[in-house]
C-alpha positions as CSV (number, residue, x, y, z in Angstrom):
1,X,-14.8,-15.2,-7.1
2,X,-14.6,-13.6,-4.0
3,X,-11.5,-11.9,-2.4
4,X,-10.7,-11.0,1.1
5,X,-9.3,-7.6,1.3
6,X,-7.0,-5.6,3.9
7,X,-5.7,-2.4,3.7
8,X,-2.9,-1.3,6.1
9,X,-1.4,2.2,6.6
10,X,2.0,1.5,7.6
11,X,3.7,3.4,10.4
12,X,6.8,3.1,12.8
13,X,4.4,4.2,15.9
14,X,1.5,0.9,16.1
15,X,-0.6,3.6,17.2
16,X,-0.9,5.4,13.6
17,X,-1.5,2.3,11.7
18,X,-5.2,2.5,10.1
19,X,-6.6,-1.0,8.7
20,X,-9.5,-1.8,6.6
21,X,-11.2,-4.8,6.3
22,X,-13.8,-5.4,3.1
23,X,-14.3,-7.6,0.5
24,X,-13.9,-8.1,-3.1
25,X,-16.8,-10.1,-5.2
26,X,-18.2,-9.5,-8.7
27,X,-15.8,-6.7,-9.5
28,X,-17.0,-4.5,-6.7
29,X,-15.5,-4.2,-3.5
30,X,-16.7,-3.1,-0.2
31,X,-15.0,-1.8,2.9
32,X,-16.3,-3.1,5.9
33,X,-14.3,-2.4,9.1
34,X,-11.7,0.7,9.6
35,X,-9.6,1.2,13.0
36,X,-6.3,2.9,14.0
37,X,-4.2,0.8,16.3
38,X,-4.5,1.7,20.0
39,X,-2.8,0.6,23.2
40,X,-5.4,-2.1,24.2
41,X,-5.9,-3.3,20.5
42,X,-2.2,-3.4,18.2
43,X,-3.1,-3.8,14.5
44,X,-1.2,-6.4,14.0
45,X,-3.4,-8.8,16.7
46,X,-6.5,-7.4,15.1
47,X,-5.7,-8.2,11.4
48,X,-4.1,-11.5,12.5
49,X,-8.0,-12.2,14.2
50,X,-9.6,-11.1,11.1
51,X,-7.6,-13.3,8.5
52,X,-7.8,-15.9,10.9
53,X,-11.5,-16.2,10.7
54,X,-11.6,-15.5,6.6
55,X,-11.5,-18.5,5.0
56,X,-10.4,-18.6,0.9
57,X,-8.1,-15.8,-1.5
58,X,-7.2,-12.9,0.6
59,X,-4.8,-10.1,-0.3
60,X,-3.4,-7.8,2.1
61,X,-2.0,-4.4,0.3
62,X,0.3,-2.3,2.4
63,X,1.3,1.1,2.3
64,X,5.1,1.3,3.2
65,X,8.0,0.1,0.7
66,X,8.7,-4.2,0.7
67,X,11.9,-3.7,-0.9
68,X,15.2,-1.8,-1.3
69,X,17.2,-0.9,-5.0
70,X,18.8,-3.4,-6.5
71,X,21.7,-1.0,-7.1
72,X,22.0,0.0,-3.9
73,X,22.5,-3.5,-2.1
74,X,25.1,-4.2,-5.1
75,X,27.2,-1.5,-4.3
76,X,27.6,-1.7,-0.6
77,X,27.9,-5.3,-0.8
78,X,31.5,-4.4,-1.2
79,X,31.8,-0.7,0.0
80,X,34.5,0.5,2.4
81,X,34.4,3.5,4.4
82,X,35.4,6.9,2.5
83,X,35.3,5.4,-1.3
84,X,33.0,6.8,-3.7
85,X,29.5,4.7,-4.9
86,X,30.2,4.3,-8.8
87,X,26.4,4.9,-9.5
88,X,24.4,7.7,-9.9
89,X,22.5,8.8,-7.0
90,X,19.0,8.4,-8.3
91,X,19.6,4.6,-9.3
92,X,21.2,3.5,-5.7
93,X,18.5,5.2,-4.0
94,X,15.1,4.6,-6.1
95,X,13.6,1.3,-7.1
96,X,12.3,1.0,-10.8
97,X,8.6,1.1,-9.9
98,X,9.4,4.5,-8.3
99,X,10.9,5.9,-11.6
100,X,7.6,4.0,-13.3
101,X,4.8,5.3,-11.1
102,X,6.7,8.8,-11.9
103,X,6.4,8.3,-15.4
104,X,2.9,7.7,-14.8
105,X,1.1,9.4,-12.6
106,X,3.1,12.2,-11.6
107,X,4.1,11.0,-7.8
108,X,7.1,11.0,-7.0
109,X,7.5,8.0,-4.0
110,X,10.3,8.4,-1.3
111,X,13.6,7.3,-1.3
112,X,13.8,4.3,0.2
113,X,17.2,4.1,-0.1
114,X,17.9,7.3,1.4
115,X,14.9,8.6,3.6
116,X,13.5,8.1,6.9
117,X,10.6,5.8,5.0
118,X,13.4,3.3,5.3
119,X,11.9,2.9,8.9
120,X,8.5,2.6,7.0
121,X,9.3,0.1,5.2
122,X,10.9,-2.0,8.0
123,X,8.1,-1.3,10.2
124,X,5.7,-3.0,7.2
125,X,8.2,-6.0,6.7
126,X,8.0,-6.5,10.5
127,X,4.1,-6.6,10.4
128,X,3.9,-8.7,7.5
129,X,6.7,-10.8,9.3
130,X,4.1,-11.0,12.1
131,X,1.2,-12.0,10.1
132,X,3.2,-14.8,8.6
133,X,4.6,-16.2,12.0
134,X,1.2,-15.7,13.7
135,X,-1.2,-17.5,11.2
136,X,1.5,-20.0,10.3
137,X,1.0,-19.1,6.7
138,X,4.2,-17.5,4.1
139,X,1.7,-15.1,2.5
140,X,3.8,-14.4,-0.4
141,X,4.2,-11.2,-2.4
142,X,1.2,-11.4,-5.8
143,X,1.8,-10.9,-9.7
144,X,-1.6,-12.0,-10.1
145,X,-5.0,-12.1,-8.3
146,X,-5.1,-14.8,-5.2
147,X,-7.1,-18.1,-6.2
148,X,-7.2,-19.6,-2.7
149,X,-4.5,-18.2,-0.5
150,X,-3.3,-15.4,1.6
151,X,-0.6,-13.0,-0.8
152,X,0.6,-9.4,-0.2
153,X,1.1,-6.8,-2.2
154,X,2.5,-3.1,-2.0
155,X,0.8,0.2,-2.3
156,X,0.8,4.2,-2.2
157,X,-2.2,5.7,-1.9
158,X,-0.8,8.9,-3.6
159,X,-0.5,7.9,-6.9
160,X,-3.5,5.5,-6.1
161,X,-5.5,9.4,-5.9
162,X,-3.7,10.6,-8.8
163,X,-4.2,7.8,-11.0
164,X,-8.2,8.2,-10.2
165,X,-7.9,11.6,-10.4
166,X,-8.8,12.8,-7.3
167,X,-7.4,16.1,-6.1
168,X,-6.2,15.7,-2.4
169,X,-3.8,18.7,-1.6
170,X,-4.2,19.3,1.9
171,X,-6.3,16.0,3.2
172,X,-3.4,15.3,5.2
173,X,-3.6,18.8,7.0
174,X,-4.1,19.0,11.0
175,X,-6.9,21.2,10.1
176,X,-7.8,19.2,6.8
177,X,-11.5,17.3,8.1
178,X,-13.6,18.9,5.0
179,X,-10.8,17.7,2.4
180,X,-10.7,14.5,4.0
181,X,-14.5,14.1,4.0
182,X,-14.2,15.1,0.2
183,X,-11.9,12.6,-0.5
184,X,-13.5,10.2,0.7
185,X,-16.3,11.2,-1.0
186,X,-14.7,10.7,-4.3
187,X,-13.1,7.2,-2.9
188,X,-16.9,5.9,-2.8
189,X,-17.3,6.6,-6.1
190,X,-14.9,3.7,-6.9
191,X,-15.6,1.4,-3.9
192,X,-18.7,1.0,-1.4
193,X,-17.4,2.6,2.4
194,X,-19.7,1.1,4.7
195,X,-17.3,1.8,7.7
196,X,-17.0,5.0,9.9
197,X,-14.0,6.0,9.3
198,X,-12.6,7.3,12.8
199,X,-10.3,10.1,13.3
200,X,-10.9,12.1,10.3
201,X,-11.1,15.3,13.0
202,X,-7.3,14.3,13.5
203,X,-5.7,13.1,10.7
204,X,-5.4,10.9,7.8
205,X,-4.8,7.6,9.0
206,X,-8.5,5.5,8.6
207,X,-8.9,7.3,5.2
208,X,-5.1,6.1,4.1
209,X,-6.1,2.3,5.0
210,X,-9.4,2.7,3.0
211,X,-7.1,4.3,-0.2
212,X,-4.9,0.6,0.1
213,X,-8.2,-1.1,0.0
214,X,-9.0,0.9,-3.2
215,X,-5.5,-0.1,-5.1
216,X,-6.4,-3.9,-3.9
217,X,-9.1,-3.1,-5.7
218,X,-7.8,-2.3,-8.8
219,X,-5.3,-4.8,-9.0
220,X,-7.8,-7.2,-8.2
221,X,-9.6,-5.6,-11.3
222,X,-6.5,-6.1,-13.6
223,X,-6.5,-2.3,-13.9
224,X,-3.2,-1.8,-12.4
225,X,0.2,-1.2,-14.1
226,X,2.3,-4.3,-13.8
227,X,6.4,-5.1,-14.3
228,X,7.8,-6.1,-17.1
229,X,9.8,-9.3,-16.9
230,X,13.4,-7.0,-17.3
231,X,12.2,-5.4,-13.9
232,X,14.1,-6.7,-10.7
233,X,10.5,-6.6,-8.8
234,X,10.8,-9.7,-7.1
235,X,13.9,-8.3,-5.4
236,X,13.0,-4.5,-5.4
237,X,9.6,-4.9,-5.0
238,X,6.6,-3.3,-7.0
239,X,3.8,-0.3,-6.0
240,X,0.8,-1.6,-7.8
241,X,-1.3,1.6,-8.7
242,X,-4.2,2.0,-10.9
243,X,-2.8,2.8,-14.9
244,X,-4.3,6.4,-15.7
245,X,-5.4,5.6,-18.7
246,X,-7.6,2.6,-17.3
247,X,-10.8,2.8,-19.2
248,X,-13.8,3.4,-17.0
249,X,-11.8,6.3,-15.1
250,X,-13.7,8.5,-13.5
251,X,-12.5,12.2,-12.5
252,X,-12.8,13.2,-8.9
């Protein structure tokens, strides 16, 4: 079966978002296209062309949080102004896949709940929101691998390197080109890069949207760690990363 695959690198600024465009068939999966959004081309209009001419099972995996803790919208449901919050700090502000993928692979995600990736994460709702209003289509969140449809999914490229074993430190430096260039190197052990990817003199935006096509493609592989039923993912939200112990894993 073949998959469509998009990878976006969520930002507040359009102009930072990278995208990838590849494909999934046979168990391999290539990447095709890479961009960063620019002022004559917004990411969303390109991605919203490109899904519009793919035709059968496409999943889009973003980089940027697609829900908020449970806890968190329980106890301001009812909060007044200068009362205490009941719960402990860590549980208002960090989802269950957060305190998994920590368990895990050693990354600790952002705060949600409490950081400025809140605008991250609203900033990838509104995109997705976008998609969905542009190509007439609900692209709901996946558990499992799309058959015929459009679906979403949500991704960190962080732990997506740590579960593969792939050192980055520093590819996200100004002056980080060579670590980026060997990061990406290690990527195409796992996945065929057939794109340029632009901007790696500037930053780490292209290589980001190539990691999310690499945790599509573990979760398209059934490699990834997935929720148990007593998680509240369908209202928290789930990062679907690579399990470390994943047979076949190769060190970078």
């Amino acid at each position: 079966m073949e998959v469509n695959v998009v990878g976006i690198d969520c930002a507040t600024d359009p102009r930072n978002v990278g995208y990838a465009f590849g494909r999934f068939f046979g168990g391999c999966t290539v990447v095709e296209h890479v961009a960063v959004g620019t002022a004559d081309l917004s990411p969303v209009r390109a991605i919203t062309d490109w899904l519009d001419s793919c035709s059968d099972a496409t999943l889009i995996a973003l980089d940027a949080p697609l829900g908020w803790p449970a806890p968190l919208a329980e106890a301001l449901q009812n909060h007044k102004a200068g009362q205490p919050l009941p719960t402990e700090a860590n549980r208002l502000f960090r989802r269950e896949t957060d305190r998994v993928i920590r368990e895990r692979t050693g990354k600790q995600s952002l705060d949600v709940g409490a950081d400025r990736i809140a605008r991250t994460a609203h900033a990838g709702l509104s995109l997705l929101g976008e998609l969905r209003s542009n190509l007439a289509d609900p692209i709901p969140l996946a558990s499992s691998v799309p058959t015929s449809d459009r679906r979403a999914i949500e991704v960190y490229p962080a732990a997506t390197l740590a579960a593969h074993q792939i050192d980055a430190r520093g590819y996200k430096a100004a002056l980080g080109k060579k670590k980026r260039e060997w990061v990406l190197s290690q990527v195409e052990k796992q996945i065929a890069v057939q794109a340029v990817i632009p901007d790696l003199d500037r930053g780490s935006d292209g290589i980001d949207a190539a990691l999310c096509v690499l945790a599509a493609h573990d979760f398209l592989l059934g490699t990834a760690i997935a929720p148990d039923e007593e998680t509240p993912y369908r209202t928290e939200g789930w990062i679907w990363v690579r399990d470390p112990c994943a047979a076949g894993n190769q060190d970078g």
